[in-house]
C-alpha positions as CSV (number, residue, x, y, z in Angstrom):
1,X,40.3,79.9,105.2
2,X,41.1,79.8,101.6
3,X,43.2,77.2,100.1
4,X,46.5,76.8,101.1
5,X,49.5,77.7,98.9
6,X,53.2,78.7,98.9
7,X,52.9,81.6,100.1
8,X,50.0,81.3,103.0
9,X,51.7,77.8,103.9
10,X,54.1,78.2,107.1
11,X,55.7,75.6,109.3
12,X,57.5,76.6,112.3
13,X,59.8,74.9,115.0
14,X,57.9,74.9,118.1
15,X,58.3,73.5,121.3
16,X,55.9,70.4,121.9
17,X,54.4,72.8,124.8
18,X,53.9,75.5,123.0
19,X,49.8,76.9,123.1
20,X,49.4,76.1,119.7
21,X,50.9,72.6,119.6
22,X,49.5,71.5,122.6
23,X,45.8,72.6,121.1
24,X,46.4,70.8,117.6
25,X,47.6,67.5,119.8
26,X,44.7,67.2,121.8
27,X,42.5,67.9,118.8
28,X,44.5,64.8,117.2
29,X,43.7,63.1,120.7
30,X,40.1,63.1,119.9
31,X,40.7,61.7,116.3
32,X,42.2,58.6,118.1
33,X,39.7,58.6,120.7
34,X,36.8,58.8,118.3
35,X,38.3,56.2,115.6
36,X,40.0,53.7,118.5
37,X,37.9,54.6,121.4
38,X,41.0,55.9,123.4
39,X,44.0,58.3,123.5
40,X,47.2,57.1,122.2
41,X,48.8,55.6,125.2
42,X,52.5,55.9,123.7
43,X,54.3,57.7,126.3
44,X,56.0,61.2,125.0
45,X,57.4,63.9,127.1
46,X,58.3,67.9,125.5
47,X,61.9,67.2,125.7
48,X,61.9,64.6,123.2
49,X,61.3,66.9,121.0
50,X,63.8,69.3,121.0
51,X,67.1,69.8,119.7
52,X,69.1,67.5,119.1
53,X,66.6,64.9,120.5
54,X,63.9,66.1,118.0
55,X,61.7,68.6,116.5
56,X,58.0,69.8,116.7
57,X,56.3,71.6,114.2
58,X,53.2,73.8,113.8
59,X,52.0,74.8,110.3
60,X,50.3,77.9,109.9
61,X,48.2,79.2,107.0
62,X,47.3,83.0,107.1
63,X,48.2,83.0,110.5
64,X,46.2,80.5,112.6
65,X,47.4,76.8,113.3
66,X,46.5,74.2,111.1
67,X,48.7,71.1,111.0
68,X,51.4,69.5,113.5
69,X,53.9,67.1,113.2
70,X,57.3,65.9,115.0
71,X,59.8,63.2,115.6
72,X,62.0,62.0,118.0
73,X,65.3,60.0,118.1
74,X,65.0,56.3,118.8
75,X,67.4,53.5,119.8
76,X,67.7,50.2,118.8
77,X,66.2,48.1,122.1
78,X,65.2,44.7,122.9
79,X,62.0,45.3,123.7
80,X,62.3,47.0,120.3
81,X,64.4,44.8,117.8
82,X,62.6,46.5,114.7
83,X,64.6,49.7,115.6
84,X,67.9,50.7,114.6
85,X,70.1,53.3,116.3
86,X,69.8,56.5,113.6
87,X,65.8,56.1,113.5
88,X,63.5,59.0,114.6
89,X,60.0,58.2,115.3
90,X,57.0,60.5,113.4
91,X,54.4,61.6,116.2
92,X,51.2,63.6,116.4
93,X,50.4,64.5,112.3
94,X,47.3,66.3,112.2
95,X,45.9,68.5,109.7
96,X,42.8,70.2,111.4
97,X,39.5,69.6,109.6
98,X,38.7,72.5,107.6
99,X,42.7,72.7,105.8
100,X,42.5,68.8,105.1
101,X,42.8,67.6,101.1
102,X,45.1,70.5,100.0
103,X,48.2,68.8,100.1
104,X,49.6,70.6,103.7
105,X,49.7,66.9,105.2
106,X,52.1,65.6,102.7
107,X,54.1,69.2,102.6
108,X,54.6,69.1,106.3
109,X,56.0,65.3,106.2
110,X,58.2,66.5,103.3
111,X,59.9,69.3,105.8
112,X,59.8,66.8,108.7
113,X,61.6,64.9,106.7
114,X,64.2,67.3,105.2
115,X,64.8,68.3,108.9
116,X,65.3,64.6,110.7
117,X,67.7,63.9,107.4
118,X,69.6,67.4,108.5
119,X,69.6,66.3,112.2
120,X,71.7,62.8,111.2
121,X,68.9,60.5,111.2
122,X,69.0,57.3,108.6
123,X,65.3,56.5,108.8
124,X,62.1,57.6,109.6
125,X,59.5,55.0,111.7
126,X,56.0,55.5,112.7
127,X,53.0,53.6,113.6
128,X,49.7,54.0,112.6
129,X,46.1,52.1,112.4
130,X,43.5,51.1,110.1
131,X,41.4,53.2,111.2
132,X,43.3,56.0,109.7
133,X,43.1,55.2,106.2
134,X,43.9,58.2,105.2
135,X,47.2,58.5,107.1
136,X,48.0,55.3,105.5
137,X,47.9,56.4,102.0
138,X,49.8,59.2,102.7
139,X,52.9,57.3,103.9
140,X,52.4,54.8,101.3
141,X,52.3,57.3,98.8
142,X,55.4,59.0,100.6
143,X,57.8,56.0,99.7
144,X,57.0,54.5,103.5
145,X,57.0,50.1,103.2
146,X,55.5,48.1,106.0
147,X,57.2,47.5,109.5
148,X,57.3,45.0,112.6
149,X,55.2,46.3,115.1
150,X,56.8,48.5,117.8
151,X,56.4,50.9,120.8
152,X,53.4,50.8,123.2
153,X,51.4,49.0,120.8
154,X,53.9,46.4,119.0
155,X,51.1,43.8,120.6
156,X,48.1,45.2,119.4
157,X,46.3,43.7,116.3
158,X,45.1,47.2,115.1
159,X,48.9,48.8,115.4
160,X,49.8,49.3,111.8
161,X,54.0,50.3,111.6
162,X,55.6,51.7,108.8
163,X,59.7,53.2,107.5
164,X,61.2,55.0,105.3
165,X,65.0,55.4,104.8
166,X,66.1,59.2,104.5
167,X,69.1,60.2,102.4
């Protein structure tokens, strides 16, 4: 494929089950099981990411899959205490091999983003590892500071949490 631009750069609202999202999540199942030795464990079901509980979205560049990203709404728990009602949690960014270092990882957190702010959210949480140093940068890089741990791994050493307000 050639390089991504404008014009050849497409993100569409998909459901979580959708062919092509379900192919780019287990492709960013194997980056986790390569790099951490396992799946992520975090629970997620398809509902919780569609309207008005969340969003799913599949970029494509001249027509074929290439990146995937969502969130879902969370709730401020006490299992939780880092969370705050208004936050939506960033799943399942991937950029497939060949399209990665063109820019469509940071372009398809820009319209997850745009579209959580749109849907009422006040902030954006996720959690990461070091073994995705990569992913790090990005948020860093993205105006994203440094979090208590949270979700299915807020006890794990490796579990690496970031936020960012949205407008």
């Amino acid at each position: 494929m050639r390089e991504a631009t404008q014009l050849d750069w497409d993100p569409r609202v998909v459901a979580y089950d959708h062919p092509d999202a379900v192919a780019l999540v287990a492709a960013v199942q194997q980056v986790y099981l390569h790099r951490y030795g396992q799946n992520d464990i975090t629970p997620v079901a398809a509902g919780e990411f569609s309207a008005p509980a969340g969003l799913f979205l599949v970029g494509y560049s001249d027509g074929a899959p290439v990146a995937c990203g969502g969130w879902r709404f969370r709730a401020a728990t006490g299992e939780d205490p880092v969370l705050r009602d208004g936050d939506v949690e960033l799943k399942r960014m991937y950029v497939v091999d060949g399209m990665r270092g063109r820019g469509l990882a940071r372009r398809l957190l820009a319209e997850l983003e745009r579209h959580a702010a749109a849907a009422g959210a006040r902030r954006i949480v996720l959690e990461t590892g070091p073994r995705q140093p990569e992913a790090i940068q990005l948020y860093r890089t993205s105006g994203y500071h440094e979090l208590g741990r949270f979700g299915a791994y807020r006890d794990h050493p490796l579990s690496r949490c970031f936020a960012k307000p949205l407008p």
